[in-house]
C-alpha positions as CSV (number, residue, x, y, z in Angstrom):
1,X,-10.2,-0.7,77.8
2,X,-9.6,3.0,77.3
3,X,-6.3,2.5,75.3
4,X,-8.4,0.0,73.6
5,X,-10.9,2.1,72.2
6,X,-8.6,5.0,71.5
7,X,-6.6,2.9,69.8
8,X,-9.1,1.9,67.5
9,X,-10.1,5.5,66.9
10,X,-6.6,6.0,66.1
11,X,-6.8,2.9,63.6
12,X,-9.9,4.0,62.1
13,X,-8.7,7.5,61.4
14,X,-5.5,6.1,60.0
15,X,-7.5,3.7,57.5
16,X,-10.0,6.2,56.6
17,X,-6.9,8.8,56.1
18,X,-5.0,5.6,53.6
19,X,-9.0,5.5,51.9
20,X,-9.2,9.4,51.1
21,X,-5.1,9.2,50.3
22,X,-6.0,5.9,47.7
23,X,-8.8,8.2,45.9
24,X,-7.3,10.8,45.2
25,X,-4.3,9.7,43.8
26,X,-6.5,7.3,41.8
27,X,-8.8,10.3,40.6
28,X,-5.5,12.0,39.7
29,X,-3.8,8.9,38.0
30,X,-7.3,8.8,35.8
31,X,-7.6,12.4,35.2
32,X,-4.1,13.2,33.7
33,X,-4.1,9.6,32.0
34,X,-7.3,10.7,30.1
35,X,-5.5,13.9,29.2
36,X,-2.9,11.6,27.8
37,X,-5.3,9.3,25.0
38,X,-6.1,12.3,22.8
39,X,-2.7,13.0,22.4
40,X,-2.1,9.2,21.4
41,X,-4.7,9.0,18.9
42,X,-3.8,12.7,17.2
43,X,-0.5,10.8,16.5
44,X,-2.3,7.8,15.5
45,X,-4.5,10.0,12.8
46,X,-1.5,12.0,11.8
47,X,0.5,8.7,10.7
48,X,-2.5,7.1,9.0
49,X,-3.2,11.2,6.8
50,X,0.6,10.5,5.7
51,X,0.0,7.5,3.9
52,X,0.8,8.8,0.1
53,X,-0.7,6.1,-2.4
54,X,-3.3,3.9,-1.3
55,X,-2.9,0.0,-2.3
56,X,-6.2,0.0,-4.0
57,X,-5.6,2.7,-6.3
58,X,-1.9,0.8,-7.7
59,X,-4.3,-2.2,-8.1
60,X,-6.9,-0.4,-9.7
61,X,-3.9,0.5,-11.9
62,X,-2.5,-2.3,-12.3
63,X,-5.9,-4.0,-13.9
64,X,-5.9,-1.2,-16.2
65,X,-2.7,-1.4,-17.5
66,X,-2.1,-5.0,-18.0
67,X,-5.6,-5.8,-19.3
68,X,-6.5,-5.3,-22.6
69,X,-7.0,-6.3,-26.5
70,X,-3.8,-5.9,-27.7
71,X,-1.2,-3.3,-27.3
72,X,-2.4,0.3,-26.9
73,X,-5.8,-1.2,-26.6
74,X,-5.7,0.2,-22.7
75,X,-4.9,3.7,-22.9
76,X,-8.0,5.0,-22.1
77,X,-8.0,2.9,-19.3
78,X,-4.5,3.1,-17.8
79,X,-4.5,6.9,-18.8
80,X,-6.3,8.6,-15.6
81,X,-3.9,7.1,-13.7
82,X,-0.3,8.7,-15.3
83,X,1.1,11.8,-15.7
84,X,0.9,13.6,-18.6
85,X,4.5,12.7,-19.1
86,X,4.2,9.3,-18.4
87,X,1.6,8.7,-20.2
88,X,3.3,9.7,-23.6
89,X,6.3,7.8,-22.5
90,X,4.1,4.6,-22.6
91,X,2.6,5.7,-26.0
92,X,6.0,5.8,-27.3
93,X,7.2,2.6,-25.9
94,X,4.0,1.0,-27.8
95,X,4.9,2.8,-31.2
96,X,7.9,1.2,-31.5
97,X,8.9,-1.3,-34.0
98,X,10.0,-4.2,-32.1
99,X,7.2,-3.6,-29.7
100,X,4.2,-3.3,-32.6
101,X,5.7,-6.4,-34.2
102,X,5.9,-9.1,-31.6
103,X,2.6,-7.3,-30.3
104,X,0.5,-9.0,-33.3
105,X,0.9,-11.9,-32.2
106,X,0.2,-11.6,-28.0
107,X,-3.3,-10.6,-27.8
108,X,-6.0,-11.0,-24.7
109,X,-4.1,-9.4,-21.8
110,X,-5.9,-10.6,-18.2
111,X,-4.6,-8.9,-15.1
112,X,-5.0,-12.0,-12.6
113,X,-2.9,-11.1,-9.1
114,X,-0.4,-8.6,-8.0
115,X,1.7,-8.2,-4.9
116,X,2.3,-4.7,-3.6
117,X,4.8,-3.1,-1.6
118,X,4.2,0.4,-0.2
119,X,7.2,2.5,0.5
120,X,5.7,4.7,3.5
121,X,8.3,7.0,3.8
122,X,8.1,8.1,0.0
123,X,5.8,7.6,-2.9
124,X,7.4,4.3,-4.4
125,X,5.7,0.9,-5.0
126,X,6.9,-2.1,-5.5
127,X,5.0,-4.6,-7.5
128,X,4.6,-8.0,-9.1
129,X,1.6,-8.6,-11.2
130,X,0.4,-11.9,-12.6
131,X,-1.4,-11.5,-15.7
132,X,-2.4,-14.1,-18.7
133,X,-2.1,-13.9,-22.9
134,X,-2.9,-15.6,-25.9
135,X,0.2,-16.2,-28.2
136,X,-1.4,-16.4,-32.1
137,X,1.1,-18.0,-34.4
138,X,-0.1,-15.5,-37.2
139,X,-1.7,-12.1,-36.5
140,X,-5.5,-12.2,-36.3
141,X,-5.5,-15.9,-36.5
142,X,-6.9,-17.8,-33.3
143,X,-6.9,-21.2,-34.7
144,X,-3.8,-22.9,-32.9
145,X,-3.3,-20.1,-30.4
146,X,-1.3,-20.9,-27.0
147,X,-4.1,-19.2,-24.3
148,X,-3.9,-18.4,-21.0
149,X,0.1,-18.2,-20.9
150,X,0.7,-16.9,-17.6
151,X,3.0,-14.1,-17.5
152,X,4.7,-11.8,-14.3
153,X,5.7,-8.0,-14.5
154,X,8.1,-6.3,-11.8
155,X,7.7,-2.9,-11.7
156,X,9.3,0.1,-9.3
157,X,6.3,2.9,-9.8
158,X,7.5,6.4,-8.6
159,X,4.5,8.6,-8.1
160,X,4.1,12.2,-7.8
161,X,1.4,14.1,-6.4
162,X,-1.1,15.9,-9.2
163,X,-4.0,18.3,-7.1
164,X,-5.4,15.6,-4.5
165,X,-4.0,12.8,-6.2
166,X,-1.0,10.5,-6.9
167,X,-0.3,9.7,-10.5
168,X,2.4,7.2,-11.9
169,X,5.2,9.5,-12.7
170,X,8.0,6.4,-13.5
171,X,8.0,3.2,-14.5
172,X,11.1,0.8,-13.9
173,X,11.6,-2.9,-14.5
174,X,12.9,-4.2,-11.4
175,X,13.2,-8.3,-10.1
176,X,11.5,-8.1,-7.1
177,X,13.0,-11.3,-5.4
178,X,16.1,-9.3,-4.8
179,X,14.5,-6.2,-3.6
180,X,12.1,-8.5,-1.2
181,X,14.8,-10.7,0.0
182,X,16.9,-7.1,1.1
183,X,13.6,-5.0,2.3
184,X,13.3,-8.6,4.7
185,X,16.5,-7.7,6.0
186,X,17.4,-4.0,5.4
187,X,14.9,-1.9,5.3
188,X,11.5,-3.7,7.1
189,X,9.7,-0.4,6.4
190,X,8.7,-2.0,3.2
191,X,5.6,-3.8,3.4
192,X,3.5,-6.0,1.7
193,X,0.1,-5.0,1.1
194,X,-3.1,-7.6,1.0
């Protein structure tokens, strides 16, 4: 009977040793794992401060490029959004011959959809924008005019960064089909923003 009850002193001290032994490793386990969250989520903040060009400024863009009258119509619009540089390329582009020509006759520019593809690692977008036009069959002339012709431009946009912002700096035809089709397998950094 006395090895009995010493025996369960001997028990209980044991147990009440594993209890103490539990806690504080357990308070230790939660005090250095809280340590460890901040840490996580400076990372976290740090990856989402790199993102260079957000998805709604290219579609804000975007509208204002391919909406308009007729050709040079837009510049006000599409103008905040270029570089200087860029911006007088496009000018030029609209000024020439073949372009002010064949640009009597499409008129009503819609933006309708666009697909986007941010390049995080650099300031490069990817995108394919639905838009619709009215074809007249003599300038200024809307009796017999094929409306709502749905049309798609591919474009690689190259930005750069101007003060606190990032303005089209490039604009290159591209068909996106290939580029998708190799980003799916290549380089999955690519993705496609909603």
């Amino acid at each position: 009977m006395y090895l009995d009850r010493q025996t369960k002193v001997i028990y209980g001290m044991v147990a009440t040793g594993v209890i103490v032994l539990l806690l504080i490793t357990g308070s230790l386990a939660y005090h250095f794992g809280k340590q460890a969250t901040p840490q996580t989520t400076s990372q976290v903040t740090k990856q989402t401060k790199t993102e260079t060009v957000k998805p709604a400024d290219v579609r804000a863009f975007l509208k204002a490029y391919t909406t308009k009258k007729k050709d040079g119509d837009n510049r006000r619009d599409y103008r905040p959004f270029m570089t200087p540089e860029m911006y007088q390329e496009e000018v030029s582009k609209e000024k020439e011959p073949d372009r002010k020509q064949f640009g009597a006759f499409m008129v009503d520019y819609k933006y309708q959809d666009s697909d986007i593809y941010i390049n995080p690692e650099k300031p490069e977008v990817l995108v394919k924008v639905d838009y619709t036009l009215t074809y007249l069959r003599k300038p200024d002339q809307y009796e017999d005019a094929q409306k709502g012709i749905k049309n798609t431009l591919q474009l690689k946009l190259t930005y750069a960064k101007k003060g606190n912002r990032y303005l089209v700096d490039r604009m290159e035809p591209v068909t996106l089909e290939d580029v998708t089709a190799a980003s799916n397998q290549e380089t999955p950094e690519i993705a496609r923003m909603p």
